[in-house]
C-alpha positions as YAML, in Angstrom:
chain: A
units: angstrom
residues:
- id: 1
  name: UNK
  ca: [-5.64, 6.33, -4.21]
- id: 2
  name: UNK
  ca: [-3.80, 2.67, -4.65]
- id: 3
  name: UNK
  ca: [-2.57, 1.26, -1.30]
- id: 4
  name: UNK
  ca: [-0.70, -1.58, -1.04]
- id: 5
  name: UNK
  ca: [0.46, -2.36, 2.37]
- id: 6
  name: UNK
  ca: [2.58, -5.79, 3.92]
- id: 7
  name: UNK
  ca: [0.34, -7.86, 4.99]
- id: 8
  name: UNK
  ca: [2.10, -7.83, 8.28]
- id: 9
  name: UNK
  ca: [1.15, -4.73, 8.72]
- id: 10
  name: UNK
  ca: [-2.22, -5.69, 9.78]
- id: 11
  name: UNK
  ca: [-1.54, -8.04, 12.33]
- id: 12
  name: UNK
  ca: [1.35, -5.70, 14.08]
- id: 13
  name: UNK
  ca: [0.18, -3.89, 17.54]
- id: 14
  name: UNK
  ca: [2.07, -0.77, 17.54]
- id: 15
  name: UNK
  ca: [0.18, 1.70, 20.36]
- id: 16
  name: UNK
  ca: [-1.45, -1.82, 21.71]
- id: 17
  name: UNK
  ca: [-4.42, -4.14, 20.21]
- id: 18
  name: UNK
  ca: [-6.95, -1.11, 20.95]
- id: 19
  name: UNK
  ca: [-5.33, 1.00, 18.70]
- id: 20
  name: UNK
  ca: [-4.34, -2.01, 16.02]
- id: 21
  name: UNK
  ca: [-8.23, -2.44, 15.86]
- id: 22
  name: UNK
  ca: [-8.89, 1.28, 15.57]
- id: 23
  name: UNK
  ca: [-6.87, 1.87, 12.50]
- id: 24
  name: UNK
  ca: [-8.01, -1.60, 11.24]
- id: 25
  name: UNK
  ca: [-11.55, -0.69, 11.09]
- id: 26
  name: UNK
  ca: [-10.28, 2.87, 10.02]
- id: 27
  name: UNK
  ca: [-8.91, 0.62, 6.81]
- id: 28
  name: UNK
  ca: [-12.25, -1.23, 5.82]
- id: 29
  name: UNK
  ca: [-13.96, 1.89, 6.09]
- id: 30
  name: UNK
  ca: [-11.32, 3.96, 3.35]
- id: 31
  name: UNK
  ca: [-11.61, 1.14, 1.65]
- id: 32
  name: UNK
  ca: [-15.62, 1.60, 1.03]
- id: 33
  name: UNK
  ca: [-14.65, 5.13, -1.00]
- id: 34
  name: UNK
  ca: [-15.02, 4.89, -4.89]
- id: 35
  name: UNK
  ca: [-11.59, 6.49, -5.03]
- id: 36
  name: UNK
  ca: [-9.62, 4.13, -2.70]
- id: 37
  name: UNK
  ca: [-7.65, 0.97, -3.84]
- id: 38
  name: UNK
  ca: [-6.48, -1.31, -0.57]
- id: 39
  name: UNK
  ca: [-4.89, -4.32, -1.61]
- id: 40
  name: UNK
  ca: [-2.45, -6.17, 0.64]
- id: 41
  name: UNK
  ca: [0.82, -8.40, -0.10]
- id: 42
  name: UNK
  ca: [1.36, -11.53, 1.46]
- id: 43
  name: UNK
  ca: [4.63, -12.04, 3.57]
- id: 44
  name: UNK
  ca: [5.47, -14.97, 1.81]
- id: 45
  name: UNK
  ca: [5.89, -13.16, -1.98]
- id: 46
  name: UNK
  ca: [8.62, -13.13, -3.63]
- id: 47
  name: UNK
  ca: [8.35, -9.83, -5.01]
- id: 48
  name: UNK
  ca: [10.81, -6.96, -3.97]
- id: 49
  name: UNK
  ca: [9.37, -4.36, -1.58]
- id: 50
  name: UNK
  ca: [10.48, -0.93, -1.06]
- id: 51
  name: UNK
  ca: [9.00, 2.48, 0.29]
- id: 52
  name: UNK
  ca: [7.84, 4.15, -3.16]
- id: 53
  name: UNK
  ca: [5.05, 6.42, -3.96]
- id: 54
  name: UNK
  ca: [4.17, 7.63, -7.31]
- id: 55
  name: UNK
  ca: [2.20, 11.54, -7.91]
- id: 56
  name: UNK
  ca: [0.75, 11.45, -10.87]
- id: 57
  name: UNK
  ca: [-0.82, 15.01, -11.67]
- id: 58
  name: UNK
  ca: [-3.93, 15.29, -14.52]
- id: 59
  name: UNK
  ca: [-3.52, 11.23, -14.31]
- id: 60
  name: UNK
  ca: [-1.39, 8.42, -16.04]
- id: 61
  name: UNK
  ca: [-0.85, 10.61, -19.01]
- id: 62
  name: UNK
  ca: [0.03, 14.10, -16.75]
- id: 63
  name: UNK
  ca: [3.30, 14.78, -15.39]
- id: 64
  name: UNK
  ca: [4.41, 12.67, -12.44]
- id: 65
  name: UNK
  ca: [6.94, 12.03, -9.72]
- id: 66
  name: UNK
  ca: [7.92, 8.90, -7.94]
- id: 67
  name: UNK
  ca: [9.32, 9.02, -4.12]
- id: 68
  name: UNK
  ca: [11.92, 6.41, -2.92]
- id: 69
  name: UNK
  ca: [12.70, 6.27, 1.05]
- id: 70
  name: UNK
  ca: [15.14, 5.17, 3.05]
- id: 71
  name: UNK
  ca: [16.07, 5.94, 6.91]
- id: 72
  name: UNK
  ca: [17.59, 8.80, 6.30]
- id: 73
  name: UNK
  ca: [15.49, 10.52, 3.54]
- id: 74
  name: UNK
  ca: [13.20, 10.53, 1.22]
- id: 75
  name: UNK
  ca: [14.77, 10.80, -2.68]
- id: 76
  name: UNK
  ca: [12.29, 12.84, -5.02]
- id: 77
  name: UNK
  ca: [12.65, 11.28, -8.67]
- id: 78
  name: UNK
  ca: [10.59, 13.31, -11.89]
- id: 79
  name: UNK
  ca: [12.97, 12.10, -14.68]
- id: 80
  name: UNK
  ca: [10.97, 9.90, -17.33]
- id: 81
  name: UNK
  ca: [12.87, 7.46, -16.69]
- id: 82
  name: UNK
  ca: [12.99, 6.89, -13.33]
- id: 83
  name: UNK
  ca: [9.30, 7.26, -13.21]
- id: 84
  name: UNK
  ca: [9.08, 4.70, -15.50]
- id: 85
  name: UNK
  ca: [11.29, 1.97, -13.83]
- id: 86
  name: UNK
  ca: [9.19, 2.94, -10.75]
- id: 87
  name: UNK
  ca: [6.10, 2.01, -12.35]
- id: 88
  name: UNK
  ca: [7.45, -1.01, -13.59]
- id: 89
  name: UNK
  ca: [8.46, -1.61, -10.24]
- id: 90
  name: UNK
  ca: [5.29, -1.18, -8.49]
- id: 91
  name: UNK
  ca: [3.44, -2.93, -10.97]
- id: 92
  name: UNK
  ca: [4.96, -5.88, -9.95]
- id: 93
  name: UNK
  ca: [4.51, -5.54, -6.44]
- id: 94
  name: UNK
  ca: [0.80, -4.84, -7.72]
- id: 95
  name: UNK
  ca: [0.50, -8.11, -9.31]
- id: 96
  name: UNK
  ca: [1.94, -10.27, -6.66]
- id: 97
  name: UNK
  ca: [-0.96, -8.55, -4.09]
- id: 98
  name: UNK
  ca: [-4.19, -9.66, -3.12]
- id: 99
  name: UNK
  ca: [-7.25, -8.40, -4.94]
- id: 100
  name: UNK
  ca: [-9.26, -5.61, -2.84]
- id: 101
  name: UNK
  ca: [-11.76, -7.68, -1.69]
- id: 102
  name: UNK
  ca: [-9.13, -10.82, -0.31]
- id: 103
  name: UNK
  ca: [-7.48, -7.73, 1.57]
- id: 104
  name: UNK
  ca: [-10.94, -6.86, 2.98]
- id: 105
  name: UNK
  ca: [-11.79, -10.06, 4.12]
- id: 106
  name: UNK
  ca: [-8.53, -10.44, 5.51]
- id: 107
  name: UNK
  ca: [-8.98, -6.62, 7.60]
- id: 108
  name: UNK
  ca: [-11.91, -8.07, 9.03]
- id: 109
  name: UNK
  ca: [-10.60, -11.16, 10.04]
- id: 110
  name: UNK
  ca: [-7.89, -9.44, 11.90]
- id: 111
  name: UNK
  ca: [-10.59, -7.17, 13.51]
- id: 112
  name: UNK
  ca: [-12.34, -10.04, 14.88]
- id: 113
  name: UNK
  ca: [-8.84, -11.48, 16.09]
- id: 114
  name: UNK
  ca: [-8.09, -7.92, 17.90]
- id: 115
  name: UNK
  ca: [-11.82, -7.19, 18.98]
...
């Protein structure tokens, strides 16, 4: 699994600090699974963001889909093309996030701040 979430995100209080520093420390500890990528993107990057997911079945090489959302649905995409662009697309918002272990630190920083 490759998350990469606004760094915003992290510092936002929705349900109240409590629960901010529940699902914070509920982060760090996904994030300790050999199958888990958490990487967060700074605020200030350029890079375009959107809502998309990519399902990739039997790997990079297997079929896969990408999912696009908006507010008033979610758009289902399995052409090769569109899958494509979408990697493309999330590869750069990939390489403008921070490594794994700069988005760890910064979790726990934020759990201190909310503790």
């Amino acid at each position: 699994v490759d998350v990469i979430l606004q760094d915003s995100v992290l510092g936002t209080p929705f349900g109240g600090v409590k629960v901010l520093n529940a699902q914070l420390r509920y982060l760090r500890e996904l994030s300790e699974l050999p199958n888990v990528l958490l990487r967060s993107i700074p605020a200030t990057s350029p890079v375009t963001r959107m809502p998309l997911d990519i399902y990739e079945f039997g790997g990079p090489d297997g079929p896969a889909v990408a999912s696009s959302e908006s507010i008033f649905s979610t758009v289902v995409h399995d052409g090769p093309l569109e899958v494509r662009q979408a990697r493309r697309a999330l590869e750069r918002v990939r390489s403008a996030a921070l490594p794994p272990e700069e988005t760890i630190r910064l979790i726990e920083q934020r759990i201190r701040e909310t503790h």
